[in-house]
C-alpha positions in Angstrom: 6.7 -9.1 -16.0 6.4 -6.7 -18.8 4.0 -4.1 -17.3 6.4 -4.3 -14.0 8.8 -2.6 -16.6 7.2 0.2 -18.0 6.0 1.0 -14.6 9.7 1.5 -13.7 10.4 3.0 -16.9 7.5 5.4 -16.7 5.9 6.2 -13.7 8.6 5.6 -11.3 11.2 8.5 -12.6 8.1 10.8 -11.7 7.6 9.1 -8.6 10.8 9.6 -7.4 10.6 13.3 -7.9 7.2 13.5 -6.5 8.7 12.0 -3.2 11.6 14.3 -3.4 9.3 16.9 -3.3 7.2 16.1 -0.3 9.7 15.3 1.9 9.1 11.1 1.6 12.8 10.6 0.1 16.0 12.0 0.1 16.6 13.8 -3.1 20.0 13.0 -3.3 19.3 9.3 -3.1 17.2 8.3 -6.3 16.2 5.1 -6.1 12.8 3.2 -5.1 13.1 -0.6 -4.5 9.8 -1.5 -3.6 7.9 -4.2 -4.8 4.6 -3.5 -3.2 4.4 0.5 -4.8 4.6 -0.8 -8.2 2.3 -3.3 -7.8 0.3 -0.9 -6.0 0.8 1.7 -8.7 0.0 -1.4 -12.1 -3.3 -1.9 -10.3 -4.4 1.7 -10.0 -3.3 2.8 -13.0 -4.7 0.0 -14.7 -8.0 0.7 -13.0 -7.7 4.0 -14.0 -7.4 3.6 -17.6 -9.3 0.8 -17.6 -7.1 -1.9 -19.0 -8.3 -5.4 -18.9 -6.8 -8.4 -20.6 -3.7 -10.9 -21.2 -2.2 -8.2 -23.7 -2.7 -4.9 -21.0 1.1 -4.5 -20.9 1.8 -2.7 -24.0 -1.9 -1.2 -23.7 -0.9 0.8 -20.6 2.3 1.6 -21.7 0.1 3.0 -24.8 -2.2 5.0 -22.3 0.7 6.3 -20.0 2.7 7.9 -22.1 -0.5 9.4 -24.1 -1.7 10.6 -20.8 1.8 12.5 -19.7 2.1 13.6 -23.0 -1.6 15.5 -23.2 -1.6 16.9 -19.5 1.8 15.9 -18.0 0.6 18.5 -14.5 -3.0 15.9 -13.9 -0.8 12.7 -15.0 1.7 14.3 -12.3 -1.0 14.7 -9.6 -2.7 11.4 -10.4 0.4 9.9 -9.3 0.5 11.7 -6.2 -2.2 11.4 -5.0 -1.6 7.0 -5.6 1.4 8.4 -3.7 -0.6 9.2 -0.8 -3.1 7.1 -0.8 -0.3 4.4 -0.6 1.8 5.8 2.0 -1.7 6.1 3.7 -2.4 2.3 3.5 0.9 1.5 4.6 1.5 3.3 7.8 -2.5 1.4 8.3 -0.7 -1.7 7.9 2.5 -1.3 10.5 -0.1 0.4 13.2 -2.1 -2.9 12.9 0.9 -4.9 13.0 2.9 -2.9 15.8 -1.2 -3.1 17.7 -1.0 -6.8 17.1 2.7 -7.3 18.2 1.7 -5.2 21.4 -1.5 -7.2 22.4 0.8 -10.5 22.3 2.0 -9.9 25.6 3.3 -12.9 27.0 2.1 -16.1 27.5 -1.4 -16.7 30.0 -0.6 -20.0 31.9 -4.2 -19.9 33.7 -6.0 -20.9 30.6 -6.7 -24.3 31.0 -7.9 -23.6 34.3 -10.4 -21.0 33.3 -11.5 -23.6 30.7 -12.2 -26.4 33.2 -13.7 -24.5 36.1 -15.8 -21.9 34.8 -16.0 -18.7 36.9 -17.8 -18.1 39.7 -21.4 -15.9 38.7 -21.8 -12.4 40.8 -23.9 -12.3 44.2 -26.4 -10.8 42.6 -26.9 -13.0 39.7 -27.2 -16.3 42.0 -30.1 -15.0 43.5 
Protein backbone atom coordinates (compact mmCIF):
# COMPACT_ATOMS: atom_id res chain seq x y z
CA UNK A 1 0.00 0.00 0.00
CA UNK A 2 1.08 3.41 -0.86
CA UNK A 3 0.27 5.29 2.37
CA UNK A 4 2.13 2.15 4.21
CA UNK A 5 5.15 3.78 2.28
CA UNK A 6 5.26 7.25 3.22
CA UNK A 7 4.49 6.21 6.65
CA UNK A 8 7.93 4.34 6.58
CA UNK A 9 9.42 7.06 4.63
CA UNK A 10 8.19 9.74 6.89
CA UNK A 11 7.09 9.21 10.19
CA UNK A 12 9.08 6.17 11.01
CA UNK A 13 12.84 7.76 10.76
CA UNK A 14 11.32 10.05 13.59
CA UNK A 15 9.94 7.25 15.27
CA UNK A 16 12.85 5.55 15.53
CA UNK A 17 14.61 8.41 17.16
CA UNK A 18 11.76 9.11 19.40
CA UNK A 19 12.18 5.50 20.77
CA UNK A 20 15.90 5.88 21.01
CA UNK A 21 15.27 8.56 23.11
CA UNK A 22 12.93 7.04 25.71
CA UNK A 23 14.55 4.15 26.27
CA UNK A 24 11.87 1.80 24.02
CA UNK A 25 14.85 0.79 21.44
CA UNK A 26 18.32 0.36 21.27
CA UNK A 27 19.85 3.23 19.55
CA UNK A 28 22.38 1.31 17.96
CA UNK A 29 19.81 -0.92 16.35
CA UNK A 30 17.63 1.27 13.86
CA UNK A 31 15.11 -0.57 12.66
CA UNK A 32 11.17 -1.01 13.42
CA UNK A 33 9.46 -4.09 11.76
CA UNK A 34 6.14 -3.77 12.95
CA UNK A 35 3.15 -4.00 11.12
CA UNK A 36 0.65 -3.14 13.69
CA UNK A 37 2.62 0.54 14.66
CA UNK A 38 2.23 1.73 11.23
CA UNK A 39 -1.09 0.79 10.85
CA UNK A 40 -1.62 2.16 14.18
CA UNK A 41 0.27 5.34 13.26
CA UNK A 42 -1.89 5.65 9.18
CA UNK A 43 -4.99 5.65 11.25
CA UNK A 44 -4.15 8.33 13.73
CA UNK A 45 -2.57 10.41 11.60
CA UNK A 46 -5.08 10.16 9.17
CA UNK A 47 -7.58 11.03 11.83
CA UNK A 48 -5.60 13.67 12.76
CA UNK A 49 -5.47 15.50 9.54
CA UNK A 50 -8.54 14.49 8.64
CA UNK A 51 -8.00 12.49 5.45
CA UNK A 52 -10.91 10.63 4.05
CA UNK A 53 -11.09 9.04 0.68
CA UNK A 54 -9.65 6.44 -2.10
CA UNK A 55 -6.91 9.12 -3.07
CA UNK A 56 -5.69 9.86 0.97
CA UNK A 57 -2.28 8.44 0.16
CA UNK A 58 -0.69 11.27 -1.57
CA UNK A 59 -3.02 13.69 0.56
CA UNK A 60 -1.28 12.62 3.81
CA UNK A 61 1.98 12.49 2.44
CA UNK A 62 0.91 16.23 1.39
CA UNK A 63 -0.18 17.03 5.10
CA UNK A 64 2.92 15.32 6.74
CA UNK A 65 5.51 16.80 5.31
CA UNK A 66 3.64 20.40 5.50
CA UNK A 67 3.14 19.69 9.08
CA UNK A 68 7.07 18.77 9.99
CA UNK A 69 8.04 21.40 7.87
CA UNK A 70 5.81 24.36 9.83
CA UNK A 71 6.48 23.07 13.44
CA UNK A 72 8.80 20.03 13.10
CA UNK A 73 9.01 20.19 17.68
CA UNK A 74 4.57 19.64 17.81
CA UNK A 75 4.81 17.18 14.62
CA UNK A 76 7.69 15.53 16.89
CA UNK A 77 5.46 15.29 20.01
CA UNK A 78 2.33 14.34 18.15
CA UNK A 79 4.17 11.32 17.30
CA UNK A 80 5.09 10.68 20.64
CA UNK A 81 2.59 10.88 22.28
CA UNK A 82 0.86 8.04 19.25
CA UNK A 83 4.09 6.47 20.63
CA UNK A 84 2.75 6.12 23.96
CA UNK A 85 -0.59 5.81 23.50
CA UNK A 86 0.43 2.70 21.41
CA UNK A 87 2.88 1.16 23.70
CA UNK A 88 -0.02 1.78 26.15
CA UNK A 89 -2.50 -0.34 24.21
CA UNK A 90 -0.18 -2.97 23.62
CA UNK A 91 1.20 -3.93 26.99
CA UNK A 92 -3.27 -3.78 27.51
CA UNK A 93 -3.33 -6.40 25.05
CA UNK A 94 -0.50 -9.12 26.38
CA UNK A 95 -1.86 -8.48 30.17
CA UNK A 96 -5.30 -9.62 28.75
CA UNK A 97 -3.73 -12.33 26.98
CA UNK A 98 -1.18 -13.52 29.58
CA UNK A 99 -4.77 -13.09 32.24
CA UNK A 100 -6.52 -15.31 29.70
CA UNK A 101 -3.62 -17.87 29.22
CA UNK A 102 -3.51 -17.99 33.14
CA UNK A 103 -7.33 -18.53 33.85
CA UNK A 104 -7.07 -21.64 31.40
CA UNK A 105 -5.85 -23.81 33.98
CA UNK A 106 -6.35 -27.22 33.04
CA UNK A 107 -9.05 -29.11 32.19
CA UNK A 108 -12.43 -29.55 34.75
CA UNK A 109 -13.45 -33.27 34.35
CA UNK A 110 -16.56 -32.72 36.84
CA UNK A 111 -18.56 -30.78 34.36
CA UNK A 112 -20.93 -32.93 33.11
CA UNK A 113 -21.69 -34.04 36.43
CA UNK A 114 -22.42 -30.57 37.77
CA UNK A 115 -24.66 -30.21 34.65
CA UNK A 116 -26.77 -33.40 35.34
CA UNK A 117 -27.15 -33.20 39.04
CA UNK A 118 -27.57 -29.76 40.04
CA UNK A 119 -26.09 -28.83 43.53
CA UNK A 120 -27.47 -29.37 46.58
CA UNK A 121 -29.44 -25.71 47.94
CA UNK A 122 -28.03 -24.51 51.67
CA UNK A 123 -29.82 -25.63 55.01
CA UNK A 124 -31.12 -22.52 55.29
CA UNK A 125 -32.59 -22.04 51.87
CA UNK A 126 -34.70 -25.48 52.06
CA UNK A 127 -36.53 -24.35 54.82
Amino acid sequence: MLSRQIIQDVVIPIIISIMGEDGYLNPLRAEVRDQQLEEFLEEELRRRFGVIGADGCQHLKEQLEQARKNDPFEFTETLRILLRKYVKIQARIRRALKMKEMEKGPPDRFVPQRRRYPLPLKQSDQY
